[in-house]
C-alpha positions in Angstrom: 0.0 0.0 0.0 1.5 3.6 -0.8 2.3 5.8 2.2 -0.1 7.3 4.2 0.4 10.6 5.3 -2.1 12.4 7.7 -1.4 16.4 8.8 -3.1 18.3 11.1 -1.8 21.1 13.5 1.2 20.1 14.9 1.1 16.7 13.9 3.1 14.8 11.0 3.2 11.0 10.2 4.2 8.8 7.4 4.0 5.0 7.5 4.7 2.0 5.1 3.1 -1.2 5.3 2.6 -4.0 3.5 -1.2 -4.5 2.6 -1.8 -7.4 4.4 -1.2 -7.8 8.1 -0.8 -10.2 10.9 -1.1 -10.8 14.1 0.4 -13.1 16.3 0.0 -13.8 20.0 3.3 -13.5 21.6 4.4 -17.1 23.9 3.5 -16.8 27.8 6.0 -14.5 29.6 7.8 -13.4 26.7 8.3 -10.0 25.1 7.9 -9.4 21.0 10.5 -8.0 19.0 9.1 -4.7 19.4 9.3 -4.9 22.7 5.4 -5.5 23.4 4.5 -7.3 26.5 2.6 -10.6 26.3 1.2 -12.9 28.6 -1.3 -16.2 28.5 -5.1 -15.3 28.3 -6.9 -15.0 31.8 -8.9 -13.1 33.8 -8.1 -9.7 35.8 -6.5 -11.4 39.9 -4.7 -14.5 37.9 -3.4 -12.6 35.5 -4.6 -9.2 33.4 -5.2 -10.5 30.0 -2.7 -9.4 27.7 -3.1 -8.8 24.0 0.1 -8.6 21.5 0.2 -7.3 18.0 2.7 -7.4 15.2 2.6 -6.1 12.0 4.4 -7.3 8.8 5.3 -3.9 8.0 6.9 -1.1 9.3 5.8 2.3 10.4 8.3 4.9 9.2 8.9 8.5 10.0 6.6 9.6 12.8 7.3 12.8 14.1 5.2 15.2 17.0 5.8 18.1 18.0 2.9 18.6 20.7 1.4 21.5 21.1 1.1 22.9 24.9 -2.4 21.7 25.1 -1.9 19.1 23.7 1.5 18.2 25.9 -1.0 19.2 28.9 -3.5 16.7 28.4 -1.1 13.9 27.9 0.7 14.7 30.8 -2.6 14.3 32.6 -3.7 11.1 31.0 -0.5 9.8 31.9 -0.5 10.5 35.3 -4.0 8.9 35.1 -3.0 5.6 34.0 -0.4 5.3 36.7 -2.7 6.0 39.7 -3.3 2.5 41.5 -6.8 2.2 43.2 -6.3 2.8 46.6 -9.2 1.7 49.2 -7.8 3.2 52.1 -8.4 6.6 50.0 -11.9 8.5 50.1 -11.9 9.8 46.4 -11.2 6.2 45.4 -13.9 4.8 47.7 -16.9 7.2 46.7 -16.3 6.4 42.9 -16.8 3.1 43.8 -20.1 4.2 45.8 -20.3 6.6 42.4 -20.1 3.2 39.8 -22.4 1.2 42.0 -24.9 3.7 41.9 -25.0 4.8 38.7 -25.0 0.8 37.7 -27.7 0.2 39.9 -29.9 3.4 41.1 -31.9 3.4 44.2 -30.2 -0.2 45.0 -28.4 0.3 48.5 -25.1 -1.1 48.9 -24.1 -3.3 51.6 -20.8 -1.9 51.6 -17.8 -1.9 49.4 -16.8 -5.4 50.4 -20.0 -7.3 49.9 -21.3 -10.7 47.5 -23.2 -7.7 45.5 -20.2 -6.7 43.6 -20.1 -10.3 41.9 -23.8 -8.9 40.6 -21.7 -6.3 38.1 -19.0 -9.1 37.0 -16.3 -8.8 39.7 -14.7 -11.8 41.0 -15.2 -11.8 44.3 -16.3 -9.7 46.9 -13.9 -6.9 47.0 -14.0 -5.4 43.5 -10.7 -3.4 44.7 -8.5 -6.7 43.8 -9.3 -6.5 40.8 -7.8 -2.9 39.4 -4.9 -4.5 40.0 -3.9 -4.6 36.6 -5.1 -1.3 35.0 -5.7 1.1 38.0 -7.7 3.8 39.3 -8.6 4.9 35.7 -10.4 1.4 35.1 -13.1 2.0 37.7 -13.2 6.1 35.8 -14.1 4.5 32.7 -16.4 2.3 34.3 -18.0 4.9 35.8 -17.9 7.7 32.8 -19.6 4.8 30.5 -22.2 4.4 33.0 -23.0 8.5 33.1 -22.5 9.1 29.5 -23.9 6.1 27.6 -26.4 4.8 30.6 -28.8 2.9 27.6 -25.7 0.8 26.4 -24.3 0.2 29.4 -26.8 -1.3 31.0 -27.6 -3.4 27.7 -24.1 -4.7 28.2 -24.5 -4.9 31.9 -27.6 -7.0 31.4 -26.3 -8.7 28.4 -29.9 -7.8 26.6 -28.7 -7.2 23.0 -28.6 -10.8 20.7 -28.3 -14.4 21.4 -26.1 -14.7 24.7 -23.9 -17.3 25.5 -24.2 -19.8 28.4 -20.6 -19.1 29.3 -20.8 -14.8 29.4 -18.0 -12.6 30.3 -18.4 -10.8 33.4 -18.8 -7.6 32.7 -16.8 -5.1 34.9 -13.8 -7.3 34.8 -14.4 -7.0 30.8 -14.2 -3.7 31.3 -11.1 -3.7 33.3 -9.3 -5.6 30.2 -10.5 -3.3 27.9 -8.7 -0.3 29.8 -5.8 -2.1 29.8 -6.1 -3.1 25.9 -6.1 0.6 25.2 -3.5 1.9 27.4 -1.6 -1.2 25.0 -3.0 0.2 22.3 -2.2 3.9 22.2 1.5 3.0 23.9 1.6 6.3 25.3 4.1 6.0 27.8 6.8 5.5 25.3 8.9 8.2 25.4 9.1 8.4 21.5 5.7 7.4 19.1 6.2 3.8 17.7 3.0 3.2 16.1 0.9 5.7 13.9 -2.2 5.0 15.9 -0.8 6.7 19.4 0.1 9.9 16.9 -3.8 9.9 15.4 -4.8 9.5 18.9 -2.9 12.6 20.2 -5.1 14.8 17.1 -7.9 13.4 18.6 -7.1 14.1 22.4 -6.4 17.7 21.5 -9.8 17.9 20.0 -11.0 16.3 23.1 -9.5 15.5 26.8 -11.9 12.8 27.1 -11.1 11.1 24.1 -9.3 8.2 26.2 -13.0 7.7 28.1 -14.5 7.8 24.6 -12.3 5.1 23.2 -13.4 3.0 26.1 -17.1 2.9 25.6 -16.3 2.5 21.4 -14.3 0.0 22.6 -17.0 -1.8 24.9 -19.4 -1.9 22.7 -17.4 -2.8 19.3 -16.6 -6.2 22.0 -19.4 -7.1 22.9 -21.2 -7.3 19.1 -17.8 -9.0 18.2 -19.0 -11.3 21.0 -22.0 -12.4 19.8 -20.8 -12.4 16.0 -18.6 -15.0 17.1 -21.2 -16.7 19.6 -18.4 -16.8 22.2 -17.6 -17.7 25.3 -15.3 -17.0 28.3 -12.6 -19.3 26.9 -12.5 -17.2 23.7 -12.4 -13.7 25.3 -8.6 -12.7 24.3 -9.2 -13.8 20.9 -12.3 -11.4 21.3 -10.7 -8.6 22.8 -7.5 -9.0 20.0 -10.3 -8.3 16.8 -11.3 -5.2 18.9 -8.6 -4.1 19.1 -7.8 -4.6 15.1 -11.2 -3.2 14.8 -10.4 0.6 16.7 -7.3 0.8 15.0 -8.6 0.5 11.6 -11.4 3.0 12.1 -8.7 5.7 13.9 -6.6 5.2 10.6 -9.7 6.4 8.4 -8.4 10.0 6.8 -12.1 11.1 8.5 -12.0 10.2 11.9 -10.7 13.3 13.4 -12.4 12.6 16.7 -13.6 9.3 18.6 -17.4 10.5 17.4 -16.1 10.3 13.8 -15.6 6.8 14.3 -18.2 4.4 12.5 -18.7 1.9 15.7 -19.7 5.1 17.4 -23.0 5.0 16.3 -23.5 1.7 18.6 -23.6 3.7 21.8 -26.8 4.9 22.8 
C-alpha cells in the first residue's frame, strides 16, 4: 500500500506497510520483537489479560511536536494511568459508591466489600483486587460509561442485545481488560511514538480530553457485538478482545476520523 500521510496542526506521520497484516500472539511471559509485553489469556487477579500485536510492516517517520495543550492533556492522562486504586483513599472509595450507583440506582449497597459486587462481574467480593492490573482509571471508565452512555451500558451490563452465551463474560472485569487493551493500544508512555495509531490519537485528544473515556465505551461496545458475531464464550475472550482491538485501529486510521465520534462503531452507543 502507498504511504499514508495524515497532517493536522502540529502533527506529522508517514507510514509504510505492507497491505496485508498479521497478528500473532506472543508465547507466555515473553516479550515481541518490538518490545510488546505478552502474557497467556486470563482473567483480571490470575493474571490481566494481555493482547500482543505485530505487524508485517513497518511504520516509518513519525514525528510530533505537541502543542502545549496538547503536551498538557497527555501529561494528565498519563498520570491517570499510573494512579493504582487505593481503598484506604476517600476519592477512590466514593467512585466506587459513584459506579455502584450509577449501575444500579436506588439499590443500597451493603458496603464496598459485599457478595453484591459479583452482581456487576467482579470476581469476588472486593472489586478493589481487581484494578490490580489497569488502575484507578479502570473504575473512571467504568463509571464515565455508565454517566455518559447509561442505555448501552446497562444493555451490556444486562447482556440484553442478541443471542447470549451460556458461558458470558463478566462484565466489569471485561471492562477492566479493555482499559488495559487501550492503554496497549495507544503505547503512550513511550517516550518516542512507535505506532501511527498513538500519533492519530494525540489529534484526537487535543480535540478532546476525554477522548481516552471515549475510546473505552467505542471500545466496549465494538466487543461485545464481536462477541456475539462469534457466539463466544469465556474461553475465547482474548481472541475477542484482540479483533477489537484490530477493529479501533482501523477505524482511527480512516483519513475522516478526526475525533472518537467520527468513528463508524460510534454509532453503537446509545
Amino acid at each position: 500500500m502507498s504511504s499514508v500521510v495524515r497532517n493536522q496542526g502540529s502533527c506529522v506521520a508517514v507510514r509504510a506497510f505492507s497491505p496485508s497484516s498479521s497478528f500473532n500472539r506472543c508465547s507466555h511471559g515473553s516479550a515481541s520483537s518490538d518490545g510488546t509485553a505478552c502474557g497467556r489469556p486470563a482473567w483480571i487477579g490470575k493474571g490481566l489479560t494481555c493482547v500482543c500485536f505485530k505487524r508485517k510492516g513497518v511504520y516509518e517517520g513519525i514525528y510530533i511536536n505537541l502543542t502545549p495543550k496538547q503536551a498538557k492533556r497527555l501529561k494528565r492522562l498519563r498520570h491517570r494511568m499510573k494512579v493504582y486504586f487505593d481503598g484506604s483513599r476517600l476519592d477512590h472509595q466514593e467512585a466506587l459508591r459513584a459506579l455502584w450507583y450509577a449501575t444500579y440506582p436506588g439499590k443500597e449497597l451493603h458496603g464496598l466489600i459485599s457478595d453484591q459486587w459479583k452482581e456487576m462481574g467482579w470476581q469476588g467480593r472486593d472489586p478493589s483486587t481487581d484494578f490490580r492490573g489497569a488502575g484507578f482509571i479502570s473504575l473512571e471508565n467504568l463509571l464515565f460509561f455508565a454517566k455518559t452512555f447509561s442505555t448501552s451500558f446497562q444493555h451490556l451490563l444486562q447482556k440484553q442485545g442478541g443471542k447470549r452465551s451460556v458461558w458470558e463474560y463478566p462484565f466489569a472485569v471485561a471492562g477492566v481488560n479493555i482499559t488495559f487493551m487501550i492503554m496497549q493500544m495507544l503505547d503512550l508512555d513511550a517516550t518516542k511514538p512507535r505506532t501511527f495509531i498513538r500519533s492519530v490519537f494525540l489529534q484526537i485528544l487535543s480535540e478532546n480530553e476525554w477522548a481516552f473515556d471515549l475510546l473505552y465505551c467505542v471500545a466496549f461496545v465494538v466487543m461485545d457485538k464481536q462477541w456475539l458475531e462469534r457466539n463466544a464464550t469465556y474461553m475465547e475472550f482474548n481472541d475477542v478482545l484482540k479483533s477489537t482491538r484490530a477493529q479501533l485501529e482501523r477505524e482511527l486510521l480512516m483519513d475522516d476520523v478526526l475525533r472518537i465520534e467520527d468513528m463508524p462503531s460510534y454509532t453503537l452507543l446509545c
